[in-house]
N, C-alpha and C positions, 0 to 999 in steps of 0.2 A: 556443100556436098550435093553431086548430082542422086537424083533417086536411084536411079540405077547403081550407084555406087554403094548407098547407103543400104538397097539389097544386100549386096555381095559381099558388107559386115556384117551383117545380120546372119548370114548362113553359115558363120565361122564365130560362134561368139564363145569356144572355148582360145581363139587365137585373140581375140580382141579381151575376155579378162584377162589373160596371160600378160597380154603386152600391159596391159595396168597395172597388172601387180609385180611386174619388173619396175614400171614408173614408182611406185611406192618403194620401193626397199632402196633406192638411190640414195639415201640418207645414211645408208652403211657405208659408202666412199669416207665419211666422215669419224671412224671405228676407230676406238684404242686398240685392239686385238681383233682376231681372225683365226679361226679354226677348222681344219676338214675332218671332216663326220660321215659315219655310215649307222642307220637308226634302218633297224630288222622289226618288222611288226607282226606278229600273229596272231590274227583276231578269228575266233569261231563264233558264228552266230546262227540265231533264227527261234523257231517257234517251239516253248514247252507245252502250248498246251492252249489252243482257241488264239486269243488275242496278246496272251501274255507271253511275251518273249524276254530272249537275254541276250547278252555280247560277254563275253570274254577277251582278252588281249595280255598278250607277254611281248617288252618291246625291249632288247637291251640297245642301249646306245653309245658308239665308240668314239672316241672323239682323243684329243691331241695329236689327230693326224693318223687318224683310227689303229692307234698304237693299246690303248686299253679303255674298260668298261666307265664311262662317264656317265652314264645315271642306268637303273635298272626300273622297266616299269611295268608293274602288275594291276589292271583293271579290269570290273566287270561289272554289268548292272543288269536290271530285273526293271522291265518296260511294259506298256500298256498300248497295243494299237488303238490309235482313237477313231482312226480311220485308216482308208488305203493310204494318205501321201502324212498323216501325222501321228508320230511317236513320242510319249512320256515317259524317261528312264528316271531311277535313283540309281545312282549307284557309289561306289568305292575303289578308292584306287589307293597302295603302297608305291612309292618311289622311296629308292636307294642310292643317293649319292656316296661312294667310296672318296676318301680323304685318303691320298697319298701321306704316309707317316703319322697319318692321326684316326681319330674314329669317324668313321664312317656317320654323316647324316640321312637321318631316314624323316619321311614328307608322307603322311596320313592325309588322305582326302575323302569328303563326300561331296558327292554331286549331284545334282540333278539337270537335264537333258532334254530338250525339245530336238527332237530332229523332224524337218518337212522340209517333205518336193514341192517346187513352189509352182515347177511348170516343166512340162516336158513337151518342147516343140519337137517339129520333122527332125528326125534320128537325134535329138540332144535330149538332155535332163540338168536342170536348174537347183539345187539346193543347199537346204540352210541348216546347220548344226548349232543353237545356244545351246552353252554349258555355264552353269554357277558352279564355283567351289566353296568349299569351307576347306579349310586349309590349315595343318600342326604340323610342327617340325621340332626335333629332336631338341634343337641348338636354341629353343625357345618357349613363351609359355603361351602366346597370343594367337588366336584364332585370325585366317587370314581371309578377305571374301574377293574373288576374284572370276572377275566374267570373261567370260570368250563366248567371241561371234565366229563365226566360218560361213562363207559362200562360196559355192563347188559347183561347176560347171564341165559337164561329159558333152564328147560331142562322136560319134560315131565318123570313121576317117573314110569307112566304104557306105555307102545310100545303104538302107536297108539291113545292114549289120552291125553286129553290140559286137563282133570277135577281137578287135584291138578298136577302143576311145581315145580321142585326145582328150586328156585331161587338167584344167588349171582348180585351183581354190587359193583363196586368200582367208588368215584367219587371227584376228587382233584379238588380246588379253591385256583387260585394264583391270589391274588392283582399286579396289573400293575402297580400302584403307590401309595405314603404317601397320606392320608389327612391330615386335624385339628383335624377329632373327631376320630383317632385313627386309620385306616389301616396302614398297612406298605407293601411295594414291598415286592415280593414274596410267597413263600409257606404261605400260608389262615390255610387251614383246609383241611383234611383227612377224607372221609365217607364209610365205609366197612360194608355191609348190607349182612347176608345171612337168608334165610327165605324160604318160600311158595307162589304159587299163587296158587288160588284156584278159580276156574271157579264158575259164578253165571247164572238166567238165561239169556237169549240172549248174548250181548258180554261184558259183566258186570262182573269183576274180584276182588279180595281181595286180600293184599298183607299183611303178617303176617309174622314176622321174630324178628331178633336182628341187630339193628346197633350200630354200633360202630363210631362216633365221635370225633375225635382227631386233637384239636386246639391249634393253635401257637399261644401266647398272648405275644411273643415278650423274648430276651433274651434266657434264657434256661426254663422259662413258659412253660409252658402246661396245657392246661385242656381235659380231656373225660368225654365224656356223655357216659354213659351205657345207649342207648333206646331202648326200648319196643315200635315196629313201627307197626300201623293196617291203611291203606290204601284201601279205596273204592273205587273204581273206573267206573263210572256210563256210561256203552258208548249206545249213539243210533244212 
């Protein structure tokens, strides 16, 4: 690769993780199932008080061909700035899976949350979301642990303006251990998002794209979700 060339990936490196986390999700051509999805996200966030902040989030998710509600999800947590680019959350989240003709399972979580900017070059921003879970579910008695990494890359599409990003992230989740109601060690699930953000007024953004969802259901299984993801994000 001529230098010059290697420039001019550089100045687009929200197109260049894009095109890698399309290369990653290629292993979905190989899927039992297939589904279209549209996942609504409403997160309010920002500052109670000095350093100590929170996030809230209501997300429901449509899926069978966005014919009805496939999981319902309520999170929020309570964070500490440790500095400008690094945040430490705990938090809690309820999910609601409805069972067509049976009872409904419901997924209790706590977590804890590392989010950092790792680097903000000319007009982009680089970063990183770990989350841990502990993990209960209705349909079982066993405690689940379960890590997700995310890296997210913004890239401003006009020189000198945040009012619409090109936006990619990639975000894997490996199961630590088996439960009863069905985890297994290792590789989870696969999440490949690439989209837009789109500035609103004050520090209030929209996140608009397609993800891609690509899950291990054990064996040579597989399912993806084709989703249609819209993202509000409410900050004061």
């Amino acid at each position: 690769m001529s230098l010059s060339t290697a420039r001019g990936f550089m100045r687009f490196p929200s197109l260049a993780v894009a095109l890698s986390l399309a290369a990653l999700a290629l292993p979905a051509q190989a899927a039992s199932s297939e589904d279209e999805q549209l996942w609504v996200n409403l997160t309010a966030m920002g500052s109670i008080k000095d350093e100590l902040v929170y996030f809230a989030e209501m997300q429901p998710r449509l899926g069978d061909g966005v014919s009805r509600i496939d999981q319902a999800l309520f999170r929020g947590a309570l964070g500490v700035k440790l500095s400008r680019d690094i945040t430490l959350y705990q938090g809690y989240a309820h999910v609601v899976v409805p069972i067509e003709g049976g009872t409904d399972v419901n997924e209790e979580r706590s977590f804890q949350q590392l989010s950092w900017t790792l680097a903000r070059p000319k007009d982009a921003e680089i970063s990183s979301r770990t989350r841990l879970e502990q993990r209960w579910r209705s349909n079982g008695s066993d405690m689940g642990w379960r890590l997700r990494e995310m890296l997210r890359v913004e890239h401003a599409l006009k020189p000198g303006s945040d009012a619409v990003n090109a936006l990619a992230y990639g975000e894997v989740f490996l199961a630590l251990n088996d439960t009863d109601w069905g985890a297994r060690k290792g590789f989870d699930q696969l999440r490949s998002f690439a989209g837009v953000e789109i500035g609103l007024p004050g520090a209030s953004t929209m996140e608009v794209g397609y993800l891609n969802q690509l899950i291990d259901q054990g064996g040579s299984r597989q399912r993806v979700n084709h989703v249609a993801s819209v993202t509000l994000f409410f900050r004061h």
